[in-house]
Backbone and ligand atoms as CSV (ligand in chain L), in Angstrom:
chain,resi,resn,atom,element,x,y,z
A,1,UNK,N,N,0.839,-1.211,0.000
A,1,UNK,CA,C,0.000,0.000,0.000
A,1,UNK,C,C,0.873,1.261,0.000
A,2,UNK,N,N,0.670,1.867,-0.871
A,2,UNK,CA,C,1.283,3.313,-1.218
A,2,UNK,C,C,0.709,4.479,0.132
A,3,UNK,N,N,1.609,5.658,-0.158
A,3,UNK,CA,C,1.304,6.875,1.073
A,3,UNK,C,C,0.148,7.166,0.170
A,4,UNK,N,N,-0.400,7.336,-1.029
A,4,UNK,CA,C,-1.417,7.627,-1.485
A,4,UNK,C,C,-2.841,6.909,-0.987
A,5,UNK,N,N,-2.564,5.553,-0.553
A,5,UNK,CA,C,-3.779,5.071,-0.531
A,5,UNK,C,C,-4.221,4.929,0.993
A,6,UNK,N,N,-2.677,5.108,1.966
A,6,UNK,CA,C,-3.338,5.930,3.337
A,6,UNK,C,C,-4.094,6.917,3.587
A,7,UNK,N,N,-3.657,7.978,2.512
A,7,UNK,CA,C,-4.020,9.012,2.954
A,7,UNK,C,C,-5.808,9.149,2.501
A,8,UNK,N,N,-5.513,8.473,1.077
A,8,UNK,CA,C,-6.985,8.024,0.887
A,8,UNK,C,C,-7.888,7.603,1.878
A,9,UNK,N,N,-7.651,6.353,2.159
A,9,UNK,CA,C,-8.134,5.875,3.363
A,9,UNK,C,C,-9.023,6.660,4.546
A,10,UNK,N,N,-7.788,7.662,4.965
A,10,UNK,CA,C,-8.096,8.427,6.247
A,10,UNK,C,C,-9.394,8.911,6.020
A,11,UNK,N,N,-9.146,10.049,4.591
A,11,UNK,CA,C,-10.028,10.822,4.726
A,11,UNK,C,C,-11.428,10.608,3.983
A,12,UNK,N,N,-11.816,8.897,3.258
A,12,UNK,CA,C,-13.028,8.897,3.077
A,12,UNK,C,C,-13.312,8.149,4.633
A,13,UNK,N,N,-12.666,7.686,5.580
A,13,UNK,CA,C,-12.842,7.592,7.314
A,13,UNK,C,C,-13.595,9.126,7.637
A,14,UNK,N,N,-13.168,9.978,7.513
A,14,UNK,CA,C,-13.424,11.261,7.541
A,14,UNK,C,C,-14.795,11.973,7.518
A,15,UNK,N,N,-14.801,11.508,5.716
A,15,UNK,CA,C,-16.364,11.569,5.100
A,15,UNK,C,C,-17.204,10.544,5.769
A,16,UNK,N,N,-17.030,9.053,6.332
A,16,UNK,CA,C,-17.960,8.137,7.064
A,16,UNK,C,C,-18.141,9.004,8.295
A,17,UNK,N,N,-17.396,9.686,9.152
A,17,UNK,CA,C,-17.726,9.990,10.128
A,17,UNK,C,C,-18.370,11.300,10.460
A,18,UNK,N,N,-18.305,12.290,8.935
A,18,UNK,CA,C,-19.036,13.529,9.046
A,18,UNK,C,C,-20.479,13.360,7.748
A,19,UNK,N,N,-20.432,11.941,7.814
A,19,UNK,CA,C,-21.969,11.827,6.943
A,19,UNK,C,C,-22.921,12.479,6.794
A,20,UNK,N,N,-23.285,12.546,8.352
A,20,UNK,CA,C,-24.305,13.140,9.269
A,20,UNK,C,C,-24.571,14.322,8.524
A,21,UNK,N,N,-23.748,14.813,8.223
A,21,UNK,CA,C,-23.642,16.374,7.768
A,21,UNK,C,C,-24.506,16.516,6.414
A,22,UNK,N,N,-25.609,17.269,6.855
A,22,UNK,CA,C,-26.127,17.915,5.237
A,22,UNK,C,C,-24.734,18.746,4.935
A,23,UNK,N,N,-23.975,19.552,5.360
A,23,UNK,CA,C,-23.276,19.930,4.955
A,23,UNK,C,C,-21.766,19.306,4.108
A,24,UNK,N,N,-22.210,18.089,4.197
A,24,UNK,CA,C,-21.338,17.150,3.759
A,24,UNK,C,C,-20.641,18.263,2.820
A,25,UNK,N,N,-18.859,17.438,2.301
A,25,UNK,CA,C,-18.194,18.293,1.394
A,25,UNK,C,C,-17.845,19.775,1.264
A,26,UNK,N,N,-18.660,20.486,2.547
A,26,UNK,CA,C,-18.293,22.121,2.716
A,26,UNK,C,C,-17.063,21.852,3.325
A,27,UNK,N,N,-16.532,22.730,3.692
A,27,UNK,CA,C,-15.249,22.649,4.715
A,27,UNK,C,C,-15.526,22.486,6.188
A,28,UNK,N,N,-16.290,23.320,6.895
A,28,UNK,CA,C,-16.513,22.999,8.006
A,28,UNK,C,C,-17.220,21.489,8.547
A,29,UNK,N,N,-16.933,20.848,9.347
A,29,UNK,CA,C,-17.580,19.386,9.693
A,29,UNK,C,C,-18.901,19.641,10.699
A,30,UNK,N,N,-19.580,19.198,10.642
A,30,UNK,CA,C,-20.580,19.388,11.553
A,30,UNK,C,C,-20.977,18.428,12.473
A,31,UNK,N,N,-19.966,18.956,13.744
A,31,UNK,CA,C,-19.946,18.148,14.956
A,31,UNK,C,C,-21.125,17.682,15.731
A,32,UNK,N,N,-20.815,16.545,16.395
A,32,UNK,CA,C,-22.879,16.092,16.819
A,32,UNK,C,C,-23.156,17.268,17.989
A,33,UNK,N,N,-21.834,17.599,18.639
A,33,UNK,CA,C,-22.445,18.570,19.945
A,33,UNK,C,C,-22.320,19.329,19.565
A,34,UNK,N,N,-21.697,20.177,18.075
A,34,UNK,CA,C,-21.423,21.270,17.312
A,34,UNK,C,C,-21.106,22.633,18.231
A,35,UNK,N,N,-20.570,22.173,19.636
A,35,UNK,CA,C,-20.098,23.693,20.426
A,35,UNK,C,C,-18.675,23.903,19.591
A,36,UNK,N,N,-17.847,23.114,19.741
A,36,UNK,CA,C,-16.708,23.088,18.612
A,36,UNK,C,C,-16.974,24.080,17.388
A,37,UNK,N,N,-17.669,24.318,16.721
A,37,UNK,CA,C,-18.591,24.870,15.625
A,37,UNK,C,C,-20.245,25.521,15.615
A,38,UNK,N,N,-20.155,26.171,16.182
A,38,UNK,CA,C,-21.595,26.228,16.657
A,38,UNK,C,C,-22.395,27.320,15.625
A,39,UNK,N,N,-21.519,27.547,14.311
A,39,UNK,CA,C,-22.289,28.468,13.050
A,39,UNK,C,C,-22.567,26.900,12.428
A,40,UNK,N,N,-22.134,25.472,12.849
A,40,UNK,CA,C,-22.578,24.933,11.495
A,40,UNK,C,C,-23.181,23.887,12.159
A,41,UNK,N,N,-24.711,23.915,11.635
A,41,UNK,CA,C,-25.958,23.147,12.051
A,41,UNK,C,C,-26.236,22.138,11.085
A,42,UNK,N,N,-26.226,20.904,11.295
A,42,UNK,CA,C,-26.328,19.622,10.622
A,42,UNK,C,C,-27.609,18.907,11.542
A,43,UNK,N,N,-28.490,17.929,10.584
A,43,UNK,CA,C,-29.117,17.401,10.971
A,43,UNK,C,C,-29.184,16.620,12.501
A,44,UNK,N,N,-27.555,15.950,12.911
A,44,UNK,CA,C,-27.693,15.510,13.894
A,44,UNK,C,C,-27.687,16.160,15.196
A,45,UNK,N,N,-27.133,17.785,14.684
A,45,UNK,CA,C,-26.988,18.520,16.032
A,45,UNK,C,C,-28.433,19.094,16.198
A,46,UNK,N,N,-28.928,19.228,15.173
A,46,UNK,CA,C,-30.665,19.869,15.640
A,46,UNK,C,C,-31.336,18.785,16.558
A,47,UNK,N,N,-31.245,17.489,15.883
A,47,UNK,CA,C,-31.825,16.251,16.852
A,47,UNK,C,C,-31.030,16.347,18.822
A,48,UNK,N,N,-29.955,16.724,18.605
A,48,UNK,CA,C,-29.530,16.400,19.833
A,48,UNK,C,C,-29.958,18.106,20.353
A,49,UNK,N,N,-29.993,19.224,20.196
A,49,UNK,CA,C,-30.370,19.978,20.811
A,49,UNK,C,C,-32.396,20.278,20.762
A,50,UNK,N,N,-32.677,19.655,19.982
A,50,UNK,CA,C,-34.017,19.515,19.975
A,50,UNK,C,C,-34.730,18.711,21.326
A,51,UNK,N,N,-33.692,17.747,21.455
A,51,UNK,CA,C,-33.729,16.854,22.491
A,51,UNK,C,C,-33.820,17.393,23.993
A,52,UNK,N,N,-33.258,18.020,24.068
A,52,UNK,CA,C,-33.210,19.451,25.645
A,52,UNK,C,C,-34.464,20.211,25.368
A,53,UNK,N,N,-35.435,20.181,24.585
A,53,UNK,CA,C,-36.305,20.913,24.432
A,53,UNK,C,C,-37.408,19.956,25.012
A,54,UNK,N,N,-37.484,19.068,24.803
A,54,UNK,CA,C,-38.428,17.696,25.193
A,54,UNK,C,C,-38.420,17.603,26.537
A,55,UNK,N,N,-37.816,17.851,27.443
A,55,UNK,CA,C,-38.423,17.648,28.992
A,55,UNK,C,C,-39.264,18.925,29.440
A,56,UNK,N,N,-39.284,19.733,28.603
A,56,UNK,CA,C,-40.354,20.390,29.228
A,56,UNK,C,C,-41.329,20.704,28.301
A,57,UNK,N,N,-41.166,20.501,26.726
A,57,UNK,CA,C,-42.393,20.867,26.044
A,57,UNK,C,C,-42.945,19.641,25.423
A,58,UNK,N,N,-42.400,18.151,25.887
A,58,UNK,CA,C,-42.792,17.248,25.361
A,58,UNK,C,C,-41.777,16.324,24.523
A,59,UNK,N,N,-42.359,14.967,24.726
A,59,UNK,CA,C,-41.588,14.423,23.428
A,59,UNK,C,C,-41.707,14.670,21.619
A,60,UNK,N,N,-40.803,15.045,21.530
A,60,UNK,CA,C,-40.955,15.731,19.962
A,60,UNK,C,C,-42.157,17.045,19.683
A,61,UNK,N,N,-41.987,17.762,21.244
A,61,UNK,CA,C,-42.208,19.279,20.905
A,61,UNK,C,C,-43.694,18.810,21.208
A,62,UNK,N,N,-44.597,17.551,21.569
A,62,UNK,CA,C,-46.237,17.730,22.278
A,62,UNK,C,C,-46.211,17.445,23.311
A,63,UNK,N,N,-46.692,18.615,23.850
A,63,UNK,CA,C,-47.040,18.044,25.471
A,63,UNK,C,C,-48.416,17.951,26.201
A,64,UNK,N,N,-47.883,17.824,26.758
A,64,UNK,CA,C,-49.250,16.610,28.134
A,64,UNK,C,C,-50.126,17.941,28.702
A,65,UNK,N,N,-48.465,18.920,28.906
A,65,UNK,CA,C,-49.094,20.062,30.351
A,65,UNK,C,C,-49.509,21.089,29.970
A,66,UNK,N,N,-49.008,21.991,31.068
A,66,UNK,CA,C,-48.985,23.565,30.407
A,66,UNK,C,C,-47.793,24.163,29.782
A,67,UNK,N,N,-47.276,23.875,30.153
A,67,UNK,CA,C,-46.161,24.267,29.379
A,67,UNK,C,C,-46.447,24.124,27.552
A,68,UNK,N,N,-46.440,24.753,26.581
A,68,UNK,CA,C,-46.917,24.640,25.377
A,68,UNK,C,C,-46.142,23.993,24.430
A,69,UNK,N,N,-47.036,23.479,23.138
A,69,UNK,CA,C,-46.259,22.372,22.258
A,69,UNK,C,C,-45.504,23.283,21.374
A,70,UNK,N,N,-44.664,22.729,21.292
A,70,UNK,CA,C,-43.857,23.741,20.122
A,70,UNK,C,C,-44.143,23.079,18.709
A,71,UNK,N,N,-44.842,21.564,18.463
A,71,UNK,CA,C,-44.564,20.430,17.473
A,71,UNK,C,C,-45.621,21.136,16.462
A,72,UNK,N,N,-45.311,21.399,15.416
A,72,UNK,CA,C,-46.383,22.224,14.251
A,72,UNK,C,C,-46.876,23.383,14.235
A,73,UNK,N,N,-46.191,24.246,15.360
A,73,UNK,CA,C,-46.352,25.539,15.192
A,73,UNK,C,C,-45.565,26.447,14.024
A,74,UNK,N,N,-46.118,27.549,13.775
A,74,UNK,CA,C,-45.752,28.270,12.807
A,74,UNK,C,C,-43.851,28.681,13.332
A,75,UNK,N,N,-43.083,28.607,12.222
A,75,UNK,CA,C,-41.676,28.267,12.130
A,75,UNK,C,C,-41.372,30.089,12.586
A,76,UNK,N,N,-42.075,30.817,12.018
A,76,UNK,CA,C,-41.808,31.834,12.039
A,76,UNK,C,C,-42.120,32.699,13.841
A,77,UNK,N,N,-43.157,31.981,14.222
A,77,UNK,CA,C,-43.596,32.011,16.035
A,77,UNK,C,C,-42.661,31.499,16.501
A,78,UNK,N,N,-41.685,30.293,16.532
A,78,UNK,CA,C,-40.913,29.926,17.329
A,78,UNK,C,C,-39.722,30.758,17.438
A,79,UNK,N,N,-39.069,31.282,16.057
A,79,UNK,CA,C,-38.461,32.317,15.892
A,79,UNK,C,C,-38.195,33.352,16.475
A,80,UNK,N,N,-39.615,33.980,16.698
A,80,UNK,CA,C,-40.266,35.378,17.425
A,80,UNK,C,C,-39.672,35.093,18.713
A,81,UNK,N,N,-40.194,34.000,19.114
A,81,UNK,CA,C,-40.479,33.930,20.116
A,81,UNK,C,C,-38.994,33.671,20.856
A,82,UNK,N,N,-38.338,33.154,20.695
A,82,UNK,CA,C,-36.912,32.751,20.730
A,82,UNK,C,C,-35.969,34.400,21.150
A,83,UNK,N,N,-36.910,34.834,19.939
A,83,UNK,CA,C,-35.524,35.893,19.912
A,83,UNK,C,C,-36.041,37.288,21.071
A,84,UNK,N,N,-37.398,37.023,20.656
A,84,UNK,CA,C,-37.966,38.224,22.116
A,84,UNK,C,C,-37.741,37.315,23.409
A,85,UNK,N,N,-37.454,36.187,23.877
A,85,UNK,CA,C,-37.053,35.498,25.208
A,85,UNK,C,C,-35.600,36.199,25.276
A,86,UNK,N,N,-34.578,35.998,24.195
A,86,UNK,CA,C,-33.467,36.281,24.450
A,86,UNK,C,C,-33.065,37.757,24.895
A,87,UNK,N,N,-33.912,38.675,24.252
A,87,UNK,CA,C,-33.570,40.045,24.204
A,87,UNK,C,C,-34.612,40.508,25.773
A,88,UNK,N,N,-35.322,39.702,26.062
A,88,UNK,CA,C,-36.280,40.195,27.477
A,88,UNK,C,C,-37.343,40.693,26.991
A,89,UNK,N,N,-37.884,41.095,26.158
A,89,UNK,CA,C,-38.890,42.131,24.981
A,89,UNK,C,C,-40.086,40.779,25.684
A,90,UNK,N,N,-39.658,39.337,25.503
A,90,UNK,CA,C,-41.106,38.596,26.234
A,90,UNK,C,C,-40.717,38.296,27.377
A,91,UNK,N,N,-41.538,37.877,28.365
A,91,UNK,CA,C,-41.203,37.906,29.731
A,91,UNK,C,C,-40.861,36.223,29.765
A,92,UNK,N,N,-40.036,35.393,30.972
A,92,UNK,CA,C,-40.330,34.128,30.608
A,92,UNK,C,C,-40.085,34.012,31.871
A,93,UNK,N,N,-40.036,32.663,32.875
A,93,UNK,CA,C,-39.601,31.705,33.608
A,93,UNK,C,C,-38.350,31.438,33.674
A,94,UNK,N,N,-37.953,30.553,32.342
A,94,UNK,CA,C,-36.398,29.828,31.980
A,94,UNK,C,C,-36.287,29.906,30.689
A,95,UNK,N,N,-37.195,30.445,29.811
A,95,UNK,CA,C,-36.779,30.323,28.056
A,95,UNK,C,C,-35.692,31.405,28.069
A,96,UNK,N,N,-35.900,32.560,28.871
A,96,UNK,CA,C,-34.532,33.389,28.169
A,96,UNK,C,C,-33.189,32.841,28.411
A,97,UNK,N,N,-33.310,31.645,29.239
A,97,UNK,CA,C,-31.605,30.985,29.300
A,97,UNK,C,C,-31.583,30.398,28.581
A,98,UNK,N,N,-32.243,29.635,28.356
A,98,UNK,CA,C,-32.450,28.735,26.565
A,98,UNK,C,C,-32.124,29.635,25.171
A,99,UNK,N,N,-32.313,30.446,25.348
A,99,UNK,CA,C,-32.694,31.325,24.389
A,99,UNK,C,C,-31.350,31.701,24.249
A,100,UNK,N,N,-30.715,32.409,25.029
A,100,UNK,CA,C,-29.341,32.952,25.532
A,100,UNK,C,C,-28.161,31.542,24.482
A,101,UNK,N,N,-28.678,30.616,24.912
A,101,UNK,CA,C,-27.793,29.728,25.217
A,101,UNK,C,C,-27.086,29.430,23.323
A,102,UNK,N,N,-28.181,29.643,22.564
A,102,UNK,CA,C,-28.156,28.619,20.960
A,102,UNK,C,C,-28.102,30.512,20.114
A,103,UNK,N,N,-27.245,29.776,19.127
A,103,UNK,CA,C,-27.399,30.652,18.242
A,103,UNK,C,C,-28.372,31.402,17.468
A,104,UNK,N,N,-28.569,32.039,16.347
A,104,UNK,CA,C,-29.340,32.406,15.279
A,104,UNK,C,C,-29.478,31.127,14.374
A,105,UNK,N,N,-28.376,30.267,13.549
A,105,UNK,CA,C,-28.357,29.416,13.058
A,105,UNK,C,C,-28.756,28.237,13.866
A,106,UNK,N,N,-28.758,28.570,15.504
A,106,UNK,CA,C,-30.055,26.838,15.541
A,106,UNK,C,C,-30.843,27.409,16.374
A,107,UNK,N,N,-31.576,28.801,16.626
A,107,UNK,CA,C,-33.119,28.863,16.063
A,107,UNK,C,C,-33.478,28.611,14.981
A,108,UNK,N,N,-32.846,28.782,13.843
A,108,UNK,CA,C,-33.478,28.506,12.419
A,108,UNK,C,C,-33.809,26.946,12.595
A,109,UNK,N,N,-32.620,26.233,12.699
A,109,UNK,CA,C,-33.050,25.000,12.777
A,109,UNK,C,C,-34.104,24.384,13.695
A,110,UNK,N,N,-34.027,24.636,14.743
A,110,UNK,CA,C,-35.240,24.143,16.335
A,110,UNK,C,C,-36.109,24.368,15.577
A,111,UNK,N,N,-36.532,26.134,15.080
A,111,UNK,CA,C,-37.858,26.005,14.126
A,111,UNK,C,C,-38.148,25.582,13.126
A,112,UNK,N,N,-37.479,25.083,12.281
A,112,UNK,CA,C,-37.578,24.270,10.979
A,112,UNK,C,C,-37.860,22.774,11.754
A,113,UNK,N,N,-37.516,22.558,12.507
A,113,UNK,CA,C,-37.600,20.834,12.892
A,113,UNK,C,C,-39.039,20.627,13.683
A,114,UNK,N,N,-39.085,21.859,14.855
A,114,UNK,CA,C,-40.564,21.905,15.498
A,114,UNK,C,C,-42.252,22.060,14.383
A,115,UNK,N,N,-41.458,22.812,13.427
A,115,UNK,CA,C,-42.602,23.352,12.702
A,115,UNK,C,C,-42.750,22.254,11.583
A,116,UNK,N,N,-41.766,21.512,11.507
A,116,UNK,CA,C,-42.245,20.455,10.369
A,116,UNK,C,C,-43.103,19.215,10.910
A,117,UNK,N,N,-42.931,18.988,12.426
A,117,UNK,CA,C,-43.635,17.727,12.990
A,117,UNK,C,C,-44.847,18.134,12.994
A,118,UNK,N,N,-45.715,17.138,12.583
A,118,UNK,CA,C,-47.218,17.022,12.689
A,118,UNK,C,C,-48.064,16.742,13.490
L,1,HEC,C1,C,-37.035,23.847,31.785
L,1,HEC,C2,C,-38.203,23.735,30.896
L,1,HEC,C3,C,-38.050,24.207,29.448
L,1,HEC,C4,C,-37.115,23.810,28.510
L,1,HEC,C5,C,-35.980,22.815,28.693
L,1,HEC,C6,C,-37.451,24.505,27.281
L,1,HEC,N1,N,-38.546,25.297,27.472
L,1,HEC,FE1,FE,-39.423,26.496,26.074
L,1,HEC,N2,N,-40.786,27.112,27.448
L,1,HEC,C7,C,-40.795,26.748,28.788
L,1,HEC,C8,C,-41.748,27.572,29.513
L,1,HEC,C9,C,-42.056,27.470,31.008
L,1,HEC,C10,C,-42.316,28.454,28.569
L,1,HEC,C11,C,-43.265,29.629,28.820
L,1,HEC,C12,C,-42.368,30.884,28.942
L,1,HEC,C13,C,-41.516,30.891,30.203
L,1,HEC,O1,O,-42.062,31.044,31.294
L,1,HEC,O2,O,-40.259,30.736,30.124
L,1,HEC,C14,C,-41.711,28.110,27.273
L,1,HEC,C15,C,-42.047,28.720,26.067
L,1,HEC,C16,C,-41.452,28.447,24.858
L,1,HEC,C17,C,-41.860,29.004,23.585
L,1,HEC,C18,C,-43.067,29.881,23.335
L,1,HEC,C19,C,-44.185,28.913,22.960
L,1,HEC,C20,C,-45.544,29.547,22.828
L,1,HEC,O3,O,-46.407,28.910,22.178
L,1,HEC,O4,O,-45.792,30.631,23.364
L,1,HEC,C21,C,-40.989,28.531,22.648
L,1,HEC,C22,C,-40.987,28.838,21.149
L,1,HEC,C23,C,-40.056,27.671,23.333
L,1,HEC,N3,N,-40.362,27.632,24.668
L,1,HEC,C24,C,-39.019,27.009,22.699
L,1,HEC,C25,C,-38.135,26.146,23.348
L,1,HEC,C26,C,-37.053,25.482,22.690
L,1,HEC,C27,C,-36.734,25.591,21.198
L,1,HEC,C28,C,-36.407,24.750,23.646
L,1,HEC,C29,C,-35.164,23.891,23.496
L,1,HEC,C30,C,-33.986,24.596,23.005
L,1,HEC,C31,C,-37.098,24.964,24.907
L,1,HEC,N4,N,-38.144,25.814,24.676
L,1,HEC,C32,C,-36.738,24.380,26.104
L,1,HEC,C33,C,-40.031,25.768,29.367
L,1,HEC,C34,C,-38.935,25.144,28.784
């Protein structure tokens, strides 16, 4: 085996392990806990931060309580709503630490993923 076909090797290892990535083939990789990277949002990091959203609004965004469903609401309300928690403009409990916590690029995503479930 040639240094060519190591190096080959490595880096379709590389591509198996950044699959995950809609962003596949960009330059940046899109890590599953994506703090490492936290401008680049891939399918698996929306699932795993979507996931912290589920103990209090439900599994997959419906819930039981009061606390409200986020699952099929308008993409553009979760948005709002996100970004007036963060700035204080809405009043909250604990969303403005949530809020605080995730970028612009995964509100887009939380609401693209909440607003697509049915
Ligand atoms: C610890 C419990 C908790 C967690 C975790 C949580 N929320 Fe909330 N969420 C609330 C509560 C309580 C409210 C009502 C506002 C308040 O008091 O903070 C709320 C309100 C909201 C609203 C407004 C919904 C509406 O219909 O008015 C959105 C949008 C929202 N949360 C999104 C999220 C997202 C996205 C996540 C995950 C990143 C998340 N929340 C995680 C408790 C939580």
């Amino acid at each position: 085996m040639t240094m060519k076909h190591l190096l080959f090797g490595a880096s379709s290892a590389a591509m198996l392990l950044f699959s995950h990535s809609s962003l596949a083939g960009e330059a940046a990789p899109c890590l599953i806990a994506g703090w490492e990277n936290p401008a680049s949002v891939c399918a698996a990091h929306t699932k795993t931060i979507a996931a912290t959203c589920f103990i209090c609004h439900g599994p997959n965004g419906k819930s039981n309580g009061a606390i409200p469903s986020l699952a099929g609401q308008d993409k553009a309300n979760i948005l709002g709503a996100m970004h007036d928690f963060k700035s204080g403009k809405r009043e909250s409990t604990v969303m403005q630490k949530y809020a605080l916590g995730y970028t612009d690029s995964e509100y887009e995503a939380l609401a693209a993923y909440f607003s697509a479930i049915k």
